[in-house]
BANU-515140 format. One line per field, with one value per atom (N, C-alpha, C): residue in one letter; x, y, z; atom name; residue number from 1. Coordinates in pm, 1 decimal, padded with zeros to 6 digits. Layout:
! residues N
aa <- (A ...)
u <- (X ...)
v <- (Y ...)
w <- (Z ...)
at <- (CA ...)
i <- (NUM ...)
***
This chain:
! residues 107
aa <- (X X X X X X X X X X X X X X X X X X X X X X X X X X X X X X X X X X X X X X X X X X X X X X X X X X X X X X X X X X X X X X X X X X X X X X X X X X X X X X X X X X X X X X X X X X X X X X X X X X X X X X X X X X X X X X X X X X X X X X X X X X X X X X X X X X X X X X X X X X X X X X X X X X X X X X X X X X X X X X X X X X X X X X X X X X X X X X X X X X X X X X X X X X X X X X X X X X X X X X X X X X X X X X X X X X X X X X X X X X X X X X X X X X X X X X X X X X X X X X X X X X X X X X X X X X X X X X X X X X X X X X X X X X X X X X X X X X X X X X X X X X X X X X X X X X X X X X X X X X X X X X X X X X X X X X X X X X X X X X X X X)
u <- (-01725.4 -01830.5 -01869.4 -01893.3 -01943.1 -02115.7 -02055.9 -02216.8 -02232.2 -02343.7 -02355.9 -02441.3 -02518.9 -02604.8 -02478.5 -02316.0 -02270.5 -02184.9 -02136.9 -02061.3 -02135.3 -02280.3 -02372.5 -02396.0 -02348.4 -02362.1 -02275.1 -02140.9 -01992.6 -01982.7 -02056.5 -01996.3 -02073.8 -02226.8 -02277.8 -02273.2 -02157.5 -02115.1 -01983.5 -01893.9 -01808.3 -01842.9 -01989.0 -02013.0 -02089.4 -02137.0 -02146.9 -02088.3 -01917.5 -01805.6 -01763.0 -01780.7 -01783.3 -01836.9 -01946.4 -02066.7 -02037.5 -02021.7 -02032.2 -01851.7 -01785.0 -01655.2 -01624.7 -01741.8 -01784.9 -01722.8 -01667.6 -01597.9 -01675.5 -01686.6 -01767.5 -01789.8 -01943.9 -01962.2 -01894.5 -01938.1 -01870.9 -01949.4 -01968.2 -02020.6 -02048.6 -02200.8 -02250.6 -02172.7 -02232.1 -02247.4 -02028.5 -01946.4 -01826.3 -01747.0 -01798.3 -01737.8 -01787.5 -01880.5 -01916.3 -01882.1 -01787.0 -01725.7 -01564.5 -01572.3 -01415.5 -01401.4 -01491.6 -01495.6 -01493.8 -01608.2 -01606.8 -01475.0 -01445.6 -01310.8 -01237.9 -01185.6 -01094.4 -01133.4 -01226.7 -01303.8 -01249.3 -01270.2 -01258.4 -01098.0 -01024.7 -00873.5 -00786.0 -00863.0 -00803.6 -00830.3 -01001.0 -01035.2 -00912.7 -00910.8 -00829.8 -00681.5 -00613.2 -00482.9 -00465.2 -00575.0 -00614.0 -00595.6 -00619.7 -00650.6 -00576.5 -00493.6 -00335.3 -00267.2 -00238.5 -00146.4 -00118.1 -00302.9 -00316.7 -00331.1 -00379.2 -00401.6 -00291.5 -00310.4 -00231.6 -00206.6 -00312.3 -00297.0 -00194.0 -00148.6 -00047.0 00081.3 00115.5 00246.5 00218.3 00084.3 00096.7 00091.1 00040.4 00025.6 00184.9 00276.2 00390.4 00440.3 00440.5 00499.6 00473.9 00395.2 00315.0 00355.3 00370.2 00421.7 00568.5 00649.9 00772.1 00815.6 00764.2 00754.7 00731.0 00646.0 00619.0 00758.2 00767.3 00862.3 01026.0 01033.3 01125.8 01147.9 01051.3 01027.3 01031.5 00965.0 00984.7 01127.4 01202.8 01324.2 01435.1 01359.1 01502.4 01621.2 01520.2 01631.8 01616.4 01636.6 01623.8 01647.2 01713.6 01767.7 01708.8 01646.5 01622.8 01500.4 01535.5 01449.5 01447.4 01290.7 01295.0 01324.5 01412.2 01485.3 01472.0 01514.5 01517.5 01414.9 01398.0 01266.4 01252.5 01347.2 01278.0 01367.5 01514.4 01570.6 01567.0 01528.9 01556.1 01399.1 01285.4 01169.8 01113.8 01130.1 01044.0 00915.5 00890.2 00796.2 00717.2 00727.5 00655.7 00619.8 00683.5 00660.6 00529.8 00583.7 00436.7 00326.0 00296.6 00235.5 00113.5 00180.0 00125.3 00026.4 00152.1 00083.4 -00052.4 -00042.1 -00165.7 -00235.8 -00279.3 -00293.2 -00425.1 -00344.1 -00382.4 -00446.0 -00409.7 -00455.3 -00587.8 -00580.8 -00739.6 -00875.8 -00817.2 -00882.5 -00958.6 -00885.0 -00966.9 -01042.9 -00973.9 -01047.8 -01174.9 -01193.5 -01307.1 -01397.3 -01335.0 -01472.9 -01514.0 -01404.2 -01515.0 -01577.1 -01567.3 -01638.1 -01787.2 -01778.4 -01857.8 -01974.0 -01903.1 -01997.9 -02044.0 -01998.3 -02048.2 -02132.3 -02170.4 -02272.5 -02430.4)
v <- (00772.2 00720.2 00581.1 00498.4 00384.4 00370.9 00300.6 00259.7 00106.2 00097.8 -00078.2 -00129.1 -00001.1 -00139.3 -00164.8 -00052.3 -00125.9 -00229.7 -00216.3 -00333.3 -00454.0 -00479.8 -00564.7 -00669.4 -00582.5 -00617.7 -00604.6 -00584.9 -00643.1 -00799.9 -00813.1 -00941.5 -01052.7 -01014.9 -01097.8 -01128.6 -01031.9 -01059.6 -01165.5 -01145.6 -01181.7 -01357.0 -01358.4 -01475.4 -01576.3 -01523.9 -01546.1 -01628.6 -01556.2 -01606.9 -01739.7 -01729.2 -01834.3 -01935.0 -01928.8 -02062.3 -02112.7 -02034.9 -02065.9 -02179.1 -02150.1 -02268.6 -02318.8 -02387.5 -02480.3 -02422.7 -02309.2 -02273.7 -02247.3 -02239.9 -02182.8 -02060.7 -01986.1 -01888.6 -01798.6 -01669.5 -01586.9 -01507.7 -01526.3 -01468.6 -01327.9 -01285.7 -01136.7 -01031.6 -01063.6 -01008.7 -00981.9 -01111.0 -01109.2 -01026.5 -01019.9 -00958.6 -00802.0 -00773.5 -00638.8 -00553.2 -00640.4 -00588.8 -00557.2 -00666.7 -00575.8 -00516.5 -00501.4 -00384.3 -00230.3 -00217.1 -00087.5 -00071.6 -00202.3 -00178.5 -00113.9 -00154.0 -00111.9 -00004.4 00044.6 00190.9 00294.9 00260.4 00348.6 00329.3 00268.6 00288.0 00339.3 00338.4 00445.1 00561.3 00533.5 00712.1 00809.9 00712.3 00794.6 00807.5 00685.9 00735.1 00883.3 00909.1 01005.4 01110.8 01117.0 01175.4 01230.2 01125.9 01127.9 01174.9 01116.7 01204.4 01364.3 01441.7 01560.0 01644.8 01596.4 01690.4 01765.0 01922.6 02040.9 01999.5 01935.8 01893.9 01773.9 01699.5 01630.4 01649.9 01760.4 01876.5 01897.8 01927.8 02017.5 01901.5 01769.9 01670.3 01604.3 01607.0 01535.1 01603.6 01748.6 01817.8 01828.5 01846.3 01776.7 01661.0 01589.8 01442.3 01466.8 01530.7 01536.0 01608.7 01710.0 01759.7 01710.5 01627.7 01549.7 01421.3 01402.2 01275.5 01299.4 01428.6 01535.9 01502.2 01594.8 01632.4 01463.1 01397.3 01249.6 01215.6 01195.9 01156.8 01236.5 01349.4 01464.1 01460.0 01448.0 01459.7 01606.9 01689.7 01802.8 01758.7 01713.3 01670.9 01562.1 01506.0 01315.5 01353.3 01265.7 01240.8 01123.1 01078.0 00972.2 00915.2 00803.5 00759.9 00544.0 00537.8 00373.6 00338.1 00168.4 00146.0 00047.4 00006.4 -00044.0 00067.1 00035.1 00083.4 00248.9 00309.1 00450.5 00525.7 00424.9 00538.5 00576.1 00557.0 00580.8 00520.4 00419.6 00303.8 00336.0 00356.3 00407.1 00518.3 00621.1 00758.8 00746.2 00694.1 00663.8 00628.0 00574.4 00416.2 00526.0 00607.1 00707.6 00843.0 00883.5 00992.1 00961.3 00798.7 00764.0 00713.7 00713.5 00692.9 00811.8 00895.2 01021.8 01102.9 01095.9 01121.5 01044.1 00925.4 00831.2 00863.8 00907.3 01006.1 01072.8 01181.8 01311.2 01280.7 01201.2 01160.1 01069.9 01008.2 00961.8 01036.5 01127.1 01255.9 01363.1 01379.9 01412.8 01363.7 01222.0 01118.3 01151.2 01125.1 01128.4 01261.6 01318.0 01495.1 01554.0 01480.2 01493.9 01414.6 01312.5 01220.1 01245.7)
w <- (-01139.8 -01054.7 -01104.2 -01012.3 -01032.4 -01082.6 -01221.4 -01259.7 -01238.3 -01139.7 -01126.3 -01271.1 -01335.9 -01417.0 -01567.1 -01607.3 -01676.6 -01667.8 -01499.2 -01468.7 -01488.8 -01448.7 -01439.6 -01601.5 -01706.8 -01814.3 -01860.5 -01801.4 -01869.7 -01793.8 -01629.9 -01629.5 -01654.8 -01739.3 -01737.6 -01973.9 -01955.6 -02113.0 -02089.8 -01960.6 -01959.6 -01952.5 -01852.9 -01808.6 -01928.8 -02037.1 -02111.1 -02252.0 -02243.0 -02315.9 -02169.7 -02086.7 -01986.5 -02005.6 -02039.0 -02015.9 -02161.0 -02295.3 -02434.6 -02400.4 -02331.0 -02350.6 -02199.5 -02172.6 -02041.8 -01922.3 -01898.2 -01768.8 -01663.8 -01556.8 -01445.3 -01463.4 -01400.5 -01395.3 -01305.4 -01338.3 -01194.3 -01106.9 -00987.2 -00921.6 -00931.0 -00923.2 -00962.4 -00881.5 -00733.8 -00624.5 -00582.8 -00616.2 -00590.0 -00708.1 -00840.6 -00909.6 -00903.1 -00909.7 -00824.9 -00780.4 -00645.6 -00485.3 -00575.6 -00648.3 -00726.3 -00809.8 -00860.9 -00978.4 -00894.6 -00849.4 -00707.6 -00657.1 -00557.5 -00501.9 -00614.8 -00724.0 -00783.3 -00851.2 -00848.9 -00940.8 -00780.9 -00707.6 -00574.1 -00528.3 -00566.3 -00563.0 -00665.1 -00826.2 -00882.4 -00844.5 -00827.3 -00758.4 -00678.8 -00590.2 -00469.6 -00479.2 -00554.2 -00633.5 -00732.1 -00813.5 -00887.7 -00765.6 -00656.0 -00555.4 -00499.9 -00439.2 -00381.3 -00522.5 -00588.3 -00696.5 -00761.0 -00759.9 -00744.3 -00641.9 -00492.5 -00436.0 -00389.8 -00373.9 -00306.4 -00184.6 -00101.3 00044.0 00053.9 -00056.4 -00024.5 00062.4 -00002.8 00067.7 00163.2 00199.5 00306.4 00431.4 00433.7 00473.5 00500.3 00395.5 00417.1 00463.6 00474.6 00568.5 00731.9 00786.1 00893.8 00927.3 00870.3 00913.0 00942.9 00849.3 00892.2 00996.2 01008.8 01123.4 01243.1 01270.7 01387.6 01406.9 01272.3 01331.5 01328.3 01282.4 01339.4 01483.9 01536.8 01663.8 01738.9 01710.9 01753.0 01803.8 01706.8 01668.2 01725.0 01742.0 01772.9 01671.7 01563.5 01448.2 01366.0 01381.6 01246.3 01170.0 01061.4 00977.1 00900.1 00958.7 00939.0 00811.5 00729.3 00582.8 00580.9 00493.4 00482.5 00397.0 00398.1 00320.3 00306.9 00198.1 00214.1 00237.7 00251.3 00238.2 00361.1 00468.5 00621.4 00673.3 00664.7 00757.1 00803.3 00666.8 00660.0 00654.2 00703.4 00726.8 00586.3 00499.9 00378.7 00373.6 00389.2 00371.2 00475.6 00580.3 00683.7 00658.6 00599.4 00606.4 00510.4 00367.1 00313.7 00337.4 00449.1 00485.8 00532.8 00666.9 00721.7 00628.8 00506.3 00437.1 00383.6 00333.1 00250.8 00351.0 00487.6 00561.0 00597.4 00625.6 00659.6 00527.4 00389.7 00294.2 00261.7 00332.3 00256.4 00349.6 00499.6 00561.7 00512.6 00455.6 00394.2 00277.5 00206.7 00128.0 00136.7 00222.0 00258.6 00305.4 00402.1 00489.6 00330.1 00270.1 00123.2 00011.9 00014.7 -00063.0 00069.0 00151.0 00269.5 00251.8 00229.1 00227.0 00135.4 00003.9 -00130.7 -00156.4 -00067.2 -00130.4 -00053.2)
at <- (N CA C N CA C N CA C N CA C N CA C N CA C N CA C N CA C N CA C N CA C N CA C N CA C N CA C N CA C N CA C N CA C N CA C N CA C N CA C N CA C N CA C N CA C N CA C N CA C N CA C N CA C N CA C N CA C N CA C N CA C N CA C N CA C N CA C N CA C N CA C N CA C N CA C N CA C N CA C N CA C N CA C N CA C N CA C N CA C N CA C N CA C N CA C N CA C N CA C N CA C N CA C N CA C N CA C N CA C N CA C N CA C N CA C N CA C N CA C N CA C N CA C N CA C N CA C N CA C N CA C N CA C N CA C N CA C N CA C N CA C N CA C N CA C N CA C N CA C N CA C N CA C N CA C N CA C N CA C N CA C N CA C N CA C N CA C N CA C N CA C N CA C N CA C N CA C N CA C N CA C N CA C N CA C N CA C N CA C N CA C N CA C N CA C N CA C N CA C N CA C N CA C N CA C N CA C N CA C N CA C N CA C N CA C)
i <- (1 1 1 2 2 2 3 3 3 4 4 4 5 5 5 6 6 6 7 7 7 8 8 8 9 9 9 10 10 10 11 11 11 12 12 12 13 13 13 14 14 14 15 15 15 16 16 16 17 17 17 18 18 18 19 19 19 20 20 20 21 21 21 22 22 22 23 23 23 24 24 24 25 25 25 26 26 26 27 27 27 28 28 28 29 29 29 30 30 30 31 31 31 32 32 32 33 33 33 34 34 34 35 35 35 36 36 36 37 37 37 38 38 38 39 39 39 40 40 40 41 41 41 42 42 42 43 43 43 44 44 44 45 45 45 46 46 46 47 47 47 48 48 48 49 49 49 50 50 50 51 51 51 52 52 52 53 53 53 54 54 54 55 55 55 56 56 56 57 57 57 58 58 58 59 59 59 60 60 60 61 61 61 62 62 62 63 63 63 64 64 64 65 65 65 66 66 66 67 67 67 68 68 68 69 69 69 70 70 70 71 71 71 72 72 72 73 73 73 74 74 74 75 75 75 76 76 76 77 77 77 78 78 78 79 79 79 80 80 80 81 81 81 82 82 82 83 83 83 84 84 84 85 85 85 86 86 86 87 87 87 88 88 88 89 89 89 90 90 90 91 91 91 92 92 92 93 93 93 94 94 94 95 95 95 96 96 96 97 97 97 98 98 98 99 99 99 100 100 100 101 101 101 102 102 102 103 103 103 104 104 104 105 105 105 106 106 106 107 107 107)
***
């Protein structure tokens, strides 16, 4: 979980070693937005990497683009030509979903 008051006092330590060797400061409010951002994208990697619903999600997907394709067979494979990259694109897609409606319901 995000704590704003220790980010608040890492960047105003950081800004500190800043000002002591004449560099520009750094914005409170901009360094902030990326610290969060990036506290909330390991989150959800952590997320995607464990959940059970992953499977059950990539399966679902394949299934549909099965049926799409009229391919039984078709896996995704490669990374333009062969549907992998897409296939991902979609899972975490659909995975950041859920994960948001329970970031959403826990709070």
């Amino acid at each position: 979980m995000f704590k704003i008051c220790n980010a608040r006092q890492r960047i105003e330590q950081r800004n500190q070693l800043r000002f002591e060797f004449a560099l520009p400061t750094l914005s409170m409010a901009h360094e902030l937005r990326k610290l969060y951002d990036a506290e909330r994208e390991a989150e959800f990697r952590a997320f995607l990497n464990t959940s059970p619903l992953r499977q059950r999600v990539e399966a679902k997907l394949l299934a549909r683009v099965r049926r799409q394709r009229q391919e039984p067979e078709w896996k995704p494979t490669g990374f333009l030509s062969g549907g992998g990259f897409v296939f991902n694109v979609r899972t975490r897609k659909v995975m950041g979903r859920i994960w948001r409606n329970r970031h959403r319901s826990a709070q």
